[in-house]
Structures are given as structure tokens and as C-alpha cells.
C-alpha positions as CSV (number, residue, x, y, z in Angstrom):
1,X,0.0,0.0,0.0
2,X,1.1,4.0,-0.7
3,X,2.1,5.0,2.7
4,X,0.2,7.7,4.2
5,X,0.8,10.2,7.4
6,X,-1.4,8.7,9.9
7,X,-2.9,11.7,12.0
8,X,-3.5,11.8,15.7
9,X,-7.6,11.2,15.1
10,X,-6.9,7.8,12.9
11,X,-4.5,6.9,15.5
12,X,-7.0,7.2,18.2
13,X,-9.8,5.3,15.7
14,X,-7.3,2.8,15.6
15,X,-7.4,2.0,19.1
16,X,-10.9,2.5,19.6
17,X,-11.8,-0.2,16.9
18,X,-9.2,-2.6,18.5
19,X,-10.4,-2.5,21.5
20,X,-13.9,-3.2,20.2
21,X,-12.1,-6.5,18.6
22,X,-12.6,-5.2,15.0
23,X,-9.9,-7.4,13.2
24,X,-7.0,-6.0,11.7
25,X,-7.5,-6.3,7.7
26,X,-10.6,-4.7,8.5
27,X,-8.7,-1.9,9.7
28,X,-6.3,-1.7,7.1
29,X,-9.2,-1.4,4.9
30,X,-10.8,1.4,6.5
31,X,-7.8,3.1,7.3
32,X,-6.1,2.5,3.7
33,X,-2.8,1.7,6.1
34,X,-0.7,-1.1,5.6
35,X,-0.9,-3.9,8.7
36,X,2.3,-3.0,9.9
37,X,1.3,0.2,10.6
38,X,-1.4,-1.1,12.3
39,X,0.5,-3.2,14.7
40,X,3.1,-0.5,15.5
41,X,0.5,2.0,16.5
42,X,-1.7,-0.8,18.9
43,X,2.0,-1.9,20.0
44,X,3.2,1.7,21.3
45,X,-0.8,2.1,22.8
46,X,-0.1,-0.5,25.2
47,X,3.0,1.6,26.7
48,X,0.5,4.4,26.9
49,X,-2.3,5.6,30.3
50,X,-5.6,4.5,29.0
51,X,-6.9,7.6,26.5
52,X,-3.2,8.7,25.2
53,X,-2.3,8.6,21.4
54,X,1.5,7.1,20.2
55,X,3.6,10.8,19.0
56,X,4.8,10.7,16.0
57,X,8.6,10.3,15.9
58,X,11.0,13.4,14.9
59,X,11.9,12.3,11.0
60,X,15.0,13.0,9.4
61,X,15.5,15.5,7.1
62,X,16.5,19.5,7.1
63,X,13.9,21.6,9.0
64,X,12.1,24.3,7.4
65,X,13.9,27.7,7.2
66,X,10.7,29.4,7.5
67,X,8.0,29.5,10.2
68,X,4.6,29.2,10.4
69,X,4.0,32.8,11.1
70,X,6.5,33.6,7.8
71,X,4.3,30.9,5.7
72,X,1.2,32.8,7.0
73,X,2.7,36.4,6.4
74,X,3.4,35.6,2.5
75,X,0.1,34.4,2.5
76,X,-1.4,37.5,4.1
77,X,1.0,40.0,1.6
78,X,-0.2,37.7,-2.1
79,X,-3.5,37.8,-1.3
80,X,-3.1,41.2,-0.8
81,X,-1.3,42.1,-4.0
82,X,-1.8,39.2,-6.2
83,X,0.9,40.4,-8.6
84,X,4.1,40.2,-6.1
85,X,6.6,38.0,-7.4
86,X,8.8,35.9,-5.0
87,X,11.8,38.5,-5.2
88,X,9.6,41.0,-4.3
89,X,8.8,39.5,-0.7
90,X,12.8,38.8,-0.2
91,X,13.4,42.4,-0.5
92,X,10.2,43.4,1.5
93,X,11.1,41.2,4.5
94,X,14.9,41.5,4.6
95,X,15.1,40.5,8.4
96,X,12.7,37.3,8.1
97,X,13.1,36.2,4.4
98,X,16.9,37.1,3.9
99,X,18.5,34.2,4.3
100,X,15.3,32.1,2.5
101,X,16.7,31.8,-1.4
102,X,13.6,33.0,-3.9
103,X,13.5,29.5,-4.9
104,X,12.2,27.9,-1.6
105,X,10.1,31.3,-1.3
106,X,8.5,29.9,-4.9
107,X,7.9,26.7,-3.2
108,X,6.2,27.6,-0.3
109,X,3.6,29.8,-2.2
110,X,3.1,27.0,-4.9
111,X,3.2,23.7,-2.9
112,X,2.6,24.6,0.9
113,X,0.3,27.3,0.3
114,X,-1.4,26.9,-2.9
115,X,-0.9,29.8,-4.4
116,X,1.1,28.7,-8.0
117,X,1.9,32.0,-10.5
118,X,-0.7,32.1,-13.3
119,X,-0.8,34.1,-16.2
120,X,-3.1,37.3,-15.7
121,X,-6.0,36.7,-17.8
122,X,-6.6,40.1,-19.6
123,X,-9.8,42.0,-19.6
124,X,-10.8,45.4,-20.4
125,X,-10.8,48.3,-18.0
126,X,-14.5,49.1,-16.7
127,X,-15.2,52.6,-14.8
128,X,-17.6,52.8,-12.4
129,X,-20.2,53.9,-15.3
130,X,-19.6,50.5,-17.2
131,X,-20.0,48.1,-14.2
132,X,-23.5,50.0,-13.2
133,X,-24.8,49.7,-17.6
134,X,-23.6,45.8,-17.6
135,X,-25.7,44.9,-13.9
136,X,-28.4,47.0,-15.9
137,X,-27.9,45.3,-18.9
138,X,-28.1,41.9,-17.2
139,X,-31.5,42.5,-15.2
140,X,-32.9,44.4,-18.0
141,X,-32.3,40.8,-20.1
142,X,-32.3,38.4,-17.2
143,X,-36.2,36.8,-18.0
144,X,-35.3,36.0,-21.8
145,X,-35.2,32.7,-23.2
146,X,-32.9,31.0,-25.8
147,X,-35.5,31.7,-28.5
148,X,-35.3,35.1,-28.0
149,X,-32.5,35.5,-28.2
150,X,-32.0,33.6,-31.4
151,X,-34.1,37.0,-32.7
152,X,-31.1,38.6,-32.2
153,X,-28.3,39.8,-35.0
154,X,-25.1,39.8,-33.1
155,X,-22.1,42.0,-35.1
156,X,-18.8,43.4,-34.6
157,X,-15.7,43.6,-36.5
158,X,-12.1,42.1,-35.3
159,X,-8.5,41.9,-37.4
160,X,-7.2,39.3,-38.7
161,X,-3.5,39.5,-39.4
162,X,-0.7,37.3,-41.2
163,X,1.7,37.1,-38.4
164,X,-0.1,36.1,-35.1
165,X,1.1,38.0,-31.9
166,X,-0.4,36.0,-28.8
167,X,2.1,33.9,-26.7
168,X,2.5,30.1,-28.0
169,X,2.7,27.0,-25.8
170,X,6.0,24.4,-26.7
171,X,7.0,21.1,-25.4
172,X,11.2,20.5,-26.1
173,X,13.4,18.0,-24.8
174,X,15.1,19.0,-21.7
175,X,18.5,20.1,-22.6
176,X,17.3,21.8,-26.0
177,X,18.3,24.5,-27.7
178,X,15.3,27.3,-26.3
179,X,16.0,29.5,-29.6
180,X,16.1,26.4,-32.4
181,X,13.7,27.6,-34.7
182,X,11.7,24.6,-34.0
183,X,10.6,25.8,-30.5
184,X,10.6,30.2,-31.1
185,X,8.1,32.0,-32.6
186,X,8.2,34.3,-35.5
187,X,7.8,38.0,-34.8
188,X,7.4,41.5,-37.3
189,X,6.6,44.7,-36.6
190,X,4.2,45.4,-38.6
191,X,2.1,42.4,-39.9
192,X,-0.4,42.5,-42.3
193,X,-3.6,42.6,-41.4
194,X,-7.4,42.7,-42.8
195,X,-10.5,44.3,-40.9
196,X,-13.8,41.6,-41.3
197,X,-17.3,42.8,-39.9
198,X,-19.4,40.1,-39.5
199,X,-22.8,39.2,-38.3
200,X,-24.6,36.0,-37.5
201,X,-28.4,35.1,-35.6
202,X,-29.5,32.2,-33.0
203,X,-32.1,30.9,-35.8
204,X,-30.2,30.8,-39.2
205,X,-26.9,30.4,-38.8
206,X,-24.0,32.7,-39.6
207,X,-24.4,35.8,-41.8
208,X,-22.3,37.9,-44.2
209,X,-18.9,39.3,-43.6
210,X,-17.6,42.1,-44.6
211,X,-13.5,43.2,-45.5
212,X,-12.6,46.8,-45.0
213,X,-9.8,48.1,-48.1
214,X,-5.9,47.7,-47.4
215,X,-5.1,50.7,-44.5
216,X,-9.1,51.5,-43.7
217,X,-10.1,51.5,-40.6
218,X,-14.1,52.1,-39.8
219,X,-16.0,55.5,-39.8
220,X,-19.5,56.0,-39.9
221,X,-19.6,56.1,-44.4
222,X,-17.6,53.0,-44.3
223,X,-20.1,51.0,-41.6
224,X,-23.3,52.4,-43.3
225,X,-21.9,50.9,-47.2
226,X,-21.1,47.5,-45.0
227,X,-24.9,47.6,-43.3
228,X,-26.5,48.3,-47.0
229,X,-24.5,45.7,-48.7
230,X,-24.4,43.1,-45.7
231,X,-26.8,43.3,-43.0
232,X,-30.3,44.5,-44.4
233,X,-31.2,41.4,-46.5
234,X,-30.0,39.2,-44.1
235,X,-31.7,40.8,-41.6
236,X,-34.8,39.7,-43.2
237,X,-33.7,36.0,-44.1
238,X,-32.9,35.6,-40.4
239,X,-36.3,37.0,-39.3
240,X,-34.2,39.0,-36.9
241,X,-36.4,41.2,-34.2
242,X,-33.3,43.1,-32.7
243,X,-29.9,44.2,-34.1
244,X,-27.0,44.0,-31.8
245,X,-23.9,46.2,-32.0
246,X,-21.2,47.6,-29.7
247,X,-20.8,51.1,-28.9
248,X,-18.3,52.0,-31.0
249,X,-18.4,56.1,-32.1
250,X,-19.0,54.8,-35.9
251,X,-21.6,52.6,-34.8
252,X,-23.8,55.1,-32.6
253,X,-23.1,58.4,-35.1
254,X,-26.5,60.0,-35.7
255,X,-25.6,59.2,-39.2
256,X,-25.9,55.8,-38.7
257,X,-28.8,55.6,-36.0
258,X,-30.7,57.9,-38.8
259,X,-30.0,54.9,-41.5
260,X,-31.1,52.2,-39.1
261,X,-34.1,54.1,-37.7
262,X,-35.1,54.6,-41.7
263,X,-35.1,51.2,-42.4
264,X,-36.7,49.9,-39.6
265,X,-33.9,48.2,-37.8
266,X,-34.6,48.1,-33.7
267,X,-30.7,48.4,-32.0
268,X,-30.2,46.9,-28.8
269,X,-29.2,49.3,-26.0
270,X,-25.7,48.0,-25.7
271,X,-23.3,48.3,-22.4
272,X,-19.9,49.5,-23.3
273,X,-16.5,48.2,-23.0
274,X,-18.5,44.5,-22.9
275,X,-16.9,42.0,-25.1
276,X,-17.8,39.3,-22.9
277,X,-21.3,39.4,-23.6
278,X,-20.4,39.2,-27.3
279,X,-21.1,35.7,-28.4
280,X,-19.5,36.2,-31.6
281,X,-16.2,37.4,-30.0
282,X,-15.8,33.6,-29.7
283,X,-16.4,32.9,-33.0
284,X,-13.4,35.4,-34.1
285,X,-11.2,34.1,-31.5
286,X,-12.2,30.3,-33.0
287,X,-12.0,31.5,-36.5
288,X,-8.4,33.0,-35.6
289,X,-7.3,29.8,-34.0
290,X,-8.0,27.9,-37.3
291,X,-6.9,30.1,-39.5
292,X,-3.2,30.1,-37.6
293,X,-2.8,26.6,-38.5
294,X,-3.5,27.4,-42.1
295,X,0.0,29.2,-42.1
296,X,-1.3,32.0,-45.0
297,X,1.6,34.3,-46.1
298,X,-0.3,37.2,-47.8
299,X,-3.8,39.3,-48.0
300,X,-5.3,37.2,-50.6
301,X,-4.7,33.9,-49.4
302,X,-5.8,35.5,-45.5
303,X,-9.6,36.8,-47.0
304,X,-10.0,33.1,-48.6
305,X,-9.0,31.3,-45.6
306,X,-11.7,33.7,-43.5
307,X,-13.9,32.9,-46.0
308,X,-13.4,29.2,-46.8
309,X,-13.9,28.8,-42.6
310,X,-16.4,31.0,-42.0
311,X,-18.3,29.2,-44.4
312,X,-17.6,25.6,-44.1
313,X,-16.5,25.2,-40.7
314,X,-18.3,27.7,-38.6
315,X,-21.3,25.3,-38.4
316,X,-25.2,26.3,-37.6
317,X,-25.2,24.8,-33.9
318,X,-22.2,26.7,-33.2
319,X,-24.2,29.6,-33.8
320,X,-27.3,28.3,-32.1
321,X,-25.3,26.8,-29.0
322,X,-23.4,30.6,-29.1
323,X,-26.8,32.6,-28.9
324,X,-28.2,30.4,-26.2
325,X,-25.2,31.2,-24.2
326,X,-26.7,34.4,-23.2
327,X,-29.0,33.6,-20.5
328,X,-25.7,32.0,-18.6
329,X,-23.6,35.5,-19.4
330,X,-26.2,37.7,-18.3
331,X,-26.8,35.3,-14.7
332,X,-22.8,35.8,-14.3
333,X,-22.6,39.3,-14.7
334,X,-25.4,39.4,-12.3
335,X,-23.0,36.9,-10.1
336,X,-20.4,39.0,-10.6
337,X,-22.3,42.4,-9.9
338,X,-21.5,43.9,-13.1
339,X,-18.1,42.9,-13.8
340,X,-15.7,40.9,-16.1
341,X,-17.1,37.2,-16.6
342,X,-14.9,34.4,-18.2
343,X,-16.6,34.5,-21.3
């Protein structure tokens, strides 16, 4: 059997079920200890007054260089400040951590008190403002089922570029070479890039996309040619009862409320700065993921790889099981009283 630290309460079972003549496989059995465990306990018992429980004996082995009260300190200071690194404690607590080595600092935040380094998941900024629109937002929406929100056209545009810029996971033999090309990732300054709007419903699948010119970026001309060429027919198709869109300036320009209001399309009163209650900001970041594999190396071959998976791989029940997500983002936001969720 694995051998396990026997605490003073098993030890103390242990006797108790002995003396009640329970026999000793059973014991092992419950206890998950091996029977000469067993017998070594019950033997030191019999040395004992009636009631006392066997110490355990001192083990070998270096002690610890800090003390409970230091273990619960660099507790105390990381849930403070999450972002304090283990340096950053040495130099904080010269007298008590000074001659601790960052490395066993590391250890007793990771192993002893389980509190490993993660990376900082990132999220946008939200005032005060934006907190109090999204816990609006959410109880405004709260009651509404998956249906209706099928009714909804979601929309939003996102870039696409050659060269991608997140951080990329490796696995190489121990002893490698960190900076073979086989394990580092290619960088430029200025990658190529395209601008897509899209749009998509609940009830019919995806929608049309759209791709801004080389070195355009979105004003309220360029969004109102992409709604009249994109959106208004298949608003229609998707028998769409609401028109979702973020609050970007080109987006809410009277110019542009005008042109909706004329052709009778009803705009969701959007929360700012609220990506995470966006469903198709998962579709981008999906699209994105599959498009990296495609390894594209120009404009051209980029817009028919968007287009090849937006069409043939982005399938209906994605965008089904994406706009019946939103009864479960709007109860988190509530959760989280207007701020960031993990979507």
C-alpha cells in the first residue's frame, strides 16, 4: 500500500476499533494503512495511560527555514497584492526572508500554500459607469429565453492579421536549444492585417462578412456601405427582431442611428466596453485559431482562408449553442455584480 501520514484522530480510531475486537484487515481497509502500521500504532498504545495517542517520531530531514507565522505572512501580503513575485517578498522582509533563497520562497507559495503563478487573464478596463450599464444590462435581459435571443443579430468587426502575436505553448526535450527555430516563434513589426465585420443570428446560422480596403479603418460612411451591402437582407432572411452592435463612435453616429431608424432596424441598447457578452467574439477568436494553423503568407490567401472557414466550418449549432449562451452570461454578470465574466 502507498504509505500515508497517519494523524492523531486515525490513531486514536485505531485504538478505539481494537479494543472493540474489530480485526485487523478490517482496519487496514478502512484506514487504507498497511498492517504494519497497524501493529506498530496498537504496540506503542499498550505503553501508553488509557486515553493517550503514540507521537509521532521526529523524521529526518532538514527543517524548514521558515516558520509558520512567515508561511502565514506571504500568505497574508499575495492575497493582498496578487501580482508580487517571490523576489519581491525577499526584498520586502529582509530580516525574516533574507536568508530564504527566492527558490524555496517559490515553493512555499506554490506547494505549501497553494498559491502557484498564473498568467493574468486580460480584460478590459471598466469605470464605475460601465459596471453599473452591464448589472443593468443583465437584469434588463435576465427573464429572456434561448428563442429570444436567437431573434437577435449579433455584429462586430475584429482583425485578422498574417503574423499572429499571442504567446505560443511548446514542449522540447530538456537540454534543448530554447531558440532552435523549432521551438521560437516568429515576430514582425508590422504584420499584415485585414478588418472583417461580421454578423450572424441564433435561428439561421451565420451571416455575411464584410472586409474593409488595405489601410481602412471604420468610420461611420464606411459602416453604413457595409450595413447596406451586408446586414439588411439578411436581416430579413434571419427573421431577426433586434440588431445587436457595440458602442463604437462609428456605430452610434446619428448618421448611422438615422440609416437604421429609416429602415426599420430596432438596436439593442448596448453596455460598453462588454466583449464578454459578445457571443460572436468567440467565433473570431475560434476562426483566428483555425486560420493560424492554415499558415497564410499574404492578403489574398488570408480573406480566402476567413472565408473558406467561416463558411464551411463555422457550423449552424455553433451559432445556435453561441446565442443560447446568453441567459448564462447575463446570470454571471449578475453573479459577478457587473463585472468581467470568463466569457
Amino acid at each position: 500500500m502507498t504509505r500515508i501520514n497517519t494523524s492523531d484522530t486515525d490513531k486514536a480510531q485505531i485504538i478505539a476499533w481494537r479494543q472493540e475486537k474489530v480485526p485487523i484487515k478490517t482496519i487496514c481497509d478502512r484506514t487504507k494503512q498497511c498492517k504494519r502500521t497497524i501493529m506498530t500504532i496498537l504496540s506503542a498504545a499498550k505503553n501508553l495511560p488509557s486515553g493517550s495517542i503514540p507521537l509521532t517520531k521526529p523524521r529526518s530531514g532538514r527543517l524548514k527555514v521558515t516558520s509558520k507565522n512567515t508561511d502565514m505572512l506571504l500568505k497574508r501580503e499575495v492575497t493582498k497584492n496578487p501580482r508580487l513575485t517571490a523576489s519581491e517578498l525577499k526584498i520586502s522582509y529582509p530580516e525574516l526572508l533574507g536568508k530564504v533563497s527566492v527558490r524555496t520562497v517559490q515553493h512555499r507559495l506554490q506547494k505549501d500554500l497553494g498559491l502557484p503563478c498564473h498568467m493574468a487573464a486580460q480584460k478590459p478596463l471598466l469605470t464605475a459607469r460601465m459596471v453599473k450599464q452591464r448589472l443593468e444590462f443583465a437584469n434588463f435581459y435576465k427573464h429572456w429565453t434561448p428563442e429570444q435571443w436567437e431573434k437577435v443579430m449579433w455584429s462586430d468587426e475584429s482583425n485578422f492579421s498574417i503574423v499572429h502575436r499571442g504567446r505560443v505553448r511548446v514542449r522540447r526535450p530538456i537540454g534543448s536549444d530554447r531558440f532552435s527555430p523549432a521551438y521560437t516563434q516568429k515576430t514582425v513589426k508590422h504584420s499584415q492585417h485585414v478588418m472583417v465585420w461580421g454578423c450572424f443570428s441564433g435561428f439561421l446560422e451565420r451571416g455575411r462578412i464584410y472586409f474593409l480596403p488595405k489601410n481602412v479603418t471604420m468610420n461611420s460612411d464606411k459602416y453604413i456601405t457595409c450595413l447596406e451591402e451586408k446586414l439588411l437582407e439578411t436581416y430579413l432572411i434571419h427573421e431577426s427582431e433586434m440588431f445587436m452592435q457595440d458602442k463604437a463612435p462609428c456605430h452610434t453616429s446619428k448618421k448611422v442611428m438615422k440609416y437604421l431608424d429609416d429602415h426599420h432596424i430596432n438596436v439593442m441598447q448596448w453596455c460598453g466596453n462588454s466583449p464578454d457578452l459578445n457571443p460572436i467574439e468567440n467565433a473570431w477568436k475560434i476562426m483566428k485559431s483555425k486560420i493560424r494553423r492554415a499558415c497564410v503568407s499574404s492578403l489574398d490567401e488570408l480573406k480566402e482562408e476567413i472565408k473558406r472557414v467561416w463558411i464551411r466550418e463555422m457550423t449552424p449549432e455553433y451559432f445556435k449553442n453561441l446565442a443560447h449562451s446568453m441567459p448564462k452570461r447575463i446570470q454571471m454578470v449578475i453573479e459577478k455584480k457587473g463585472q468581467m465574466t470568463k466569457y
